[in-house]
C-alpha positions in Angstrom: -13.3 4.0 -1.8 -14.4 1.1 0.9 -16.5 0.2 -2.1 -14.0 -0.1 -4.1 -12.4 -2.8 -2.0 -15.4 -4.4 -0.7 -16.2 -5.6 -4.5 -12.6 -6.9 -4.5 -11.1 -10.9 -5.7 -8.4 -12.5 -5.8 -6.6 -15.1 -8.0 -2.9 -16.5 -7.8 -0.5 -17.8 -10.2 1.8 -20.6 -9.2 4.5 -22.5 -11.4 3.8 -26.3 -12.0 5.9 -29.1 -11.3 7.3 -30.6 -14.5 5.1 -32.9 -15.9 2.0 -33.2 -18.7 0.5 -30.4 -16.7 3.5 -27.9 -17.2 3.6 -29.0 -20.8 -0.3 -28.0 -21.4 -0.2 -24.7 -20.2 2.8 -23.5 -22.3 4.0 -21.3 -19.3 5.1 -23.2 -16.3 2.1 -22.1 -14.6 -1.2 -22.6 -12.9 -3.9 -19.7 -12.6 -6.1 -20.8 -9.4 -9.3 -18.4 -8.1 -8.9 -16.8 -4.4 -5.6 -16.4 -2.3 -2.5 -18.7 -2.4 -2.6 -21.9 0.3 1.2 -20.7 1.2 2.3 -17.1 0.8 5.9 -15.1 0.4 7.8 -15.5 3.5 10.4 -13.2 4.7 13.3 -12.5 6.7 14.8 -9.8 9.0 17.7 -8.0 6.9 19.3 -5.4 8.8 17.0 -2.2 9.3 14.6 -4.1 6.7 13.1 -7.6 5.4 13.8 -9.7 2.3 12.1 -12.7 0.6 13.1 -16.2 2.4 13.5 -18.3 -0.4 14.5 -21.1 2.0 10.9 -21.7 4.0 8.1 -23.8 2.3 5.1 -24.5 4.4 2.1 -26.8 4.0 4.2 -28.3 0.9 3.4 -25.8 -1.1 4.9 -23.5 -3.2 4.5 -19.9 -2.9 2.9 -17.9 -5.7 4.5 -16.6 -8.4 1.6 -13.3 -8.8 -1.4 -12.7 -7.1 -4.1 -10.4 -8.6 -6.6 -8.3 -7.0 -9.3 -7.4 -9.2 -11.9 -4.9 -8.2 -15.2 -4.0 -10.4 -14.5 -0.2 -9.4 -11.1 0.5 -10.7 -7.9 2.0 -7.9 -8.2 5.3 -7.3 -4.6 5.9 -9.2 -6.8 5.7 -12.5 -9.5 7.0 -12.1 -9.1 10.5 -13.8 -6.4 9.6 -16.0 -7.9 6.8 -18.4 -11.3 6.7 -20.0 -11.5 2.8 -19.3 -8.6 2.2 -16.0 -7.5 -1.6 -15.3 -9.6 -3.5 -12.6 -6.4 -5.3 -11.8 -3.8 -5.2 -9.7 -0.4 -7.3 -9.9 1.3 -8.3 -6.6 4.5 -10.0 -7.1 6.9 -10.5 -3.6 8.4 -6.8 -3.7 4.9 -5.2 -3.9 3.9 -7.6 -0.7 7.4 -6.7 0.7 6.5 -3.5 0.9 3.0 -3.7 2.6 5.0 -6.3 5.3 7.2 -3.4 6.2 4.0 -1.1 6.6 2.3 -3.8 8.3 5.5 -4.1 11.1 5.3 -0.9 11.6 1.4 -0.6 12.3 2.5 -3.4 14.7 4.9 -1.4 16.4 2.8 1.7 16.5 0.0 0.1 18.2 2.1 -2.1 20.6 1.6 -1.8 24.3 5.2 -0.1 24.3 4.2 2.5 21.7 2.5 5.2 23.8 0.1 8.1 23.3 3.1 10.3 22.0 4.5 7.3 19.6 5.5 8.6 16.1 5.3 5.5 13.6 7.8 5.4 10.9 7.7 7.7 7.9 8.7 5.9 4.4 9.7 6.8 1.6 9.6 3.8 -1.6 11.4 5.2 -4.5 11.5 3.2 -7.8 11.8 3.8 -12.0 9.1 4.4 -14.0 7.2 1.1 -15.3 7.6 -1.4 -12.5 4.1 -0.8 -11.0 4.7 1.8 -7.9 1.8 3.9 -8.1 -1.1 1.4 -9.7 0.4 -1.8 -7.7 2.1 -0.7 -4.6 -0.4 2.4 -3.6 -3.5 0.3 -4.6 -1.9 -3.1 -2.8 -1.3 -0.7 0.7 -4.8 0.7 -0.1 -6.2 -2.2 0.2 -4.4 -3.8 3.1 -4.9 -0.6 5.1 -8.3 -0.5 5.1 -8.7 -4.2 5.9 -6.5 -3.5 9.2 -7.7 -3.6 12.7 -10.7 -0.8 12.3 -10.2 -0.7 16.2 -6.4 0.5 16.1 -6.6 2.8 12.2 -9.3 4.3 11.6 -8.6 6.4 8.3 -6.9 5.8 5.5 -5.9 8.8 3.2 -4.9 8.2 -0.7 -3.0 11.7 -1.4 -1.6 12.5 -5.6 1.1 14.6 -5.0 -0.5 18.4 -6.3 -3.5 16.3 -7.1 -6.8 14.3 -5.3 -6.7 13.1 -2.4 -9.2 10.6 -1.1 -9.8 10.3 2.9 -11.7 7.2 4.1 -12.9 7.2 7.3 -13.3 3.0 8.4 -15.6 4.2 10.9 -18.3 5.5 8.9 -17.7 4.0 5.6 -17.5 7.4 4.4 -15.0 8.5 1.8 -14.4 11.8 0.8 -12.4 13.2 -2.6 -10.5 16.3 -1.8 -9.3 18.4 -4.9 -7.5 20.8 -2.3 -4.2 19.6 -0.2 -4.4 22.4 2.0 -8.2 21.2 2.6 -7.3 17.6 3.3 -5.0 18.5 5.5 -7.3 20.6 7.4 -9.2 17.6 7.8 -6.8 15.1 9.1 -6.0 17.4 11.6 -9.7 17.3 12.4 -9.8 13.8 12.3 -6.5 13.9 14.8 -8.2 16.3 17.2 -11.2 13.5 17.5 -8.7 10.9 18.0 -8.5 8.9 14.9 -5.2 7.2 13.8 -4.6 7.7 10.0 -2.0 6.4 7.9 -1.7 8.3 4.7 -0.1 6.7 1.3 1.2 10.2 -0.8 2.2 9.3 -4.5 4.5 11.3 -5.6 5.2 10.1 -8.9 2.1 10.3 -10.2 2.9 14.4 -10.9 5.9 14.9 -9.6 4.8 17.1 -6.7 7.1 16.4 -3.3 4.9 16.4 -0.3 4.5 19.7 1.0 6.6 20.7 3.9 3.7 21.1 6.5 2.1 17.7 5.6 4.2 16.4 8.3 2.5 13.6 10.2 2.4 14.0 14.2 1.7 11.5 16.6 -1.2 9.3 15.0 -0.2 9.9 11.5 1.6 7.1 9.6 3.0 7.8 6.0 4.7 6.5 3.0 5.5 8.6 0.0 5.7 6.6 -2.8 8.4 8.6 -5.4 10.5 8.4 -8.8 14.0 8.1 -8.0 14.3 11.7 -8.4 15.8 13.4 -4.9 13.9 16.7 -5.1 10.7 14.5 -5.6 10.9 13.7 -1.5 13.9 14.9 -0.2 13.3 17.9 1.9 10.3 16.3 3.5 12.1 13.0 4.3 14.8 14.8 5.9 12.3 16.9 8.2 10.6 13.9 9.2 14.0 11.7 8.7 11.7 9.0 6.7 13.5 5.5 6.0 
């Protein structure tokens, strides 16, 4: 799994000002190697955030995709296609969602947070087709276990009735778990020798809701990523009241 992401690129797609330039291409944009100069920005909306279409920095413009291409494959295709995609797309809404993760990592590990601090529980719910499981779960994959190794220290890839992949960041060891009721006996070691983990559990991938005792305790962040389908998450996100 830390393979996976250590054998990782990136390119970026940004639109063109009009000009011969635009007209060449035949799409408005310009495919460059590694990460975008200028980013998404975003804004405080409420309980969440939302693109800010109004801030430009540097002078340049924001990206319109970003791909993340790694030799291994994600882990959401591994045992489902005989040849998965290498590639990843990351458009604004699948970095939205890593920015809310990310704040509340930040939150979690703030000075104020505590030894007893509970980090938020989420739940992403979305139709079929718009790139929850292979995009979003592979994009917060691969943020997570870039984060501050001092402050996380394993990140857990669950498939709802499936896999489920635990990496520990301070080893380099991952480990593939055909059991849930096995992971979950080894989080709760992992707990008890006081490692933080923040677990991504994809629902949609089978349809299985998170079982009602994979409840995270103090040190345990989690988003279940879901079909829009209530008994896909409900009864978990209302024990653990997930946002």
């Amino acid at each position: 799994m830390l393979r996976v992401c250590a054998q990782c690129g990136w390119s970026h797609a940004v639109e063109l000002p009009d000009g011969v330039e635009r007209k060449k291409t035949g799409t408005g944009m310009g495919v460059h190697e590694g990460k975008p100069v200028q980013s998404w920005t975003y804004k405080k909306a409420d309980d969440a955030i939302e693109k800010n279409d109004a801030v430009q920095q540097s002078g340049a413009a924001p990206p319109v995709l970003m791909l993340l291409a790694s030799k291994k494959g994600w882990p959401y295709s591994w045992n489902t296609m005989q040849d998965p995609p290498k590639d990843v797309f990351v458009n604004c809404e699948v970095d939205r969602a890593w920015q809310i993760v990310k704040g509340d990592l930040t939150a979690w590990f703030s000075p104020h947070g505590g030894t007893d601090f509970k980090p938020e529980r989420r739940v992403l719910i979305g139709t079929p087709g718009i790139g929850k499981s292979v995009a979003v779960g592979s994009y917060l994959l691969y943020q997570l276990l870039h984060y501050d190794l001092e402050k996380l220290q394993v990140v857990v890839h669950c498939f709802g009735g499936g896999d489920a992949y635990v990496s520990d960041k301070t080893t380099r060891a991952a480990t593939r778990y055909g059991d849930e009721d096995m992971c979950i006996s080894e989080l709760r070691s992992l707990r008890g020798h006081g490692r933080n983990v923040y677990i991504i559990y994809d629902v949609a991938k089978k349809g299985t809701p998170p079982p009602r005792h994979f409840a995270p305790t103090s040190g345990m962040g989690m988003i279940a990523v879901s079909l829009p389908k209530v008994t896909n998450y409900d009864e978990w996100a209302k024990q653990l009241q997930a946002a």
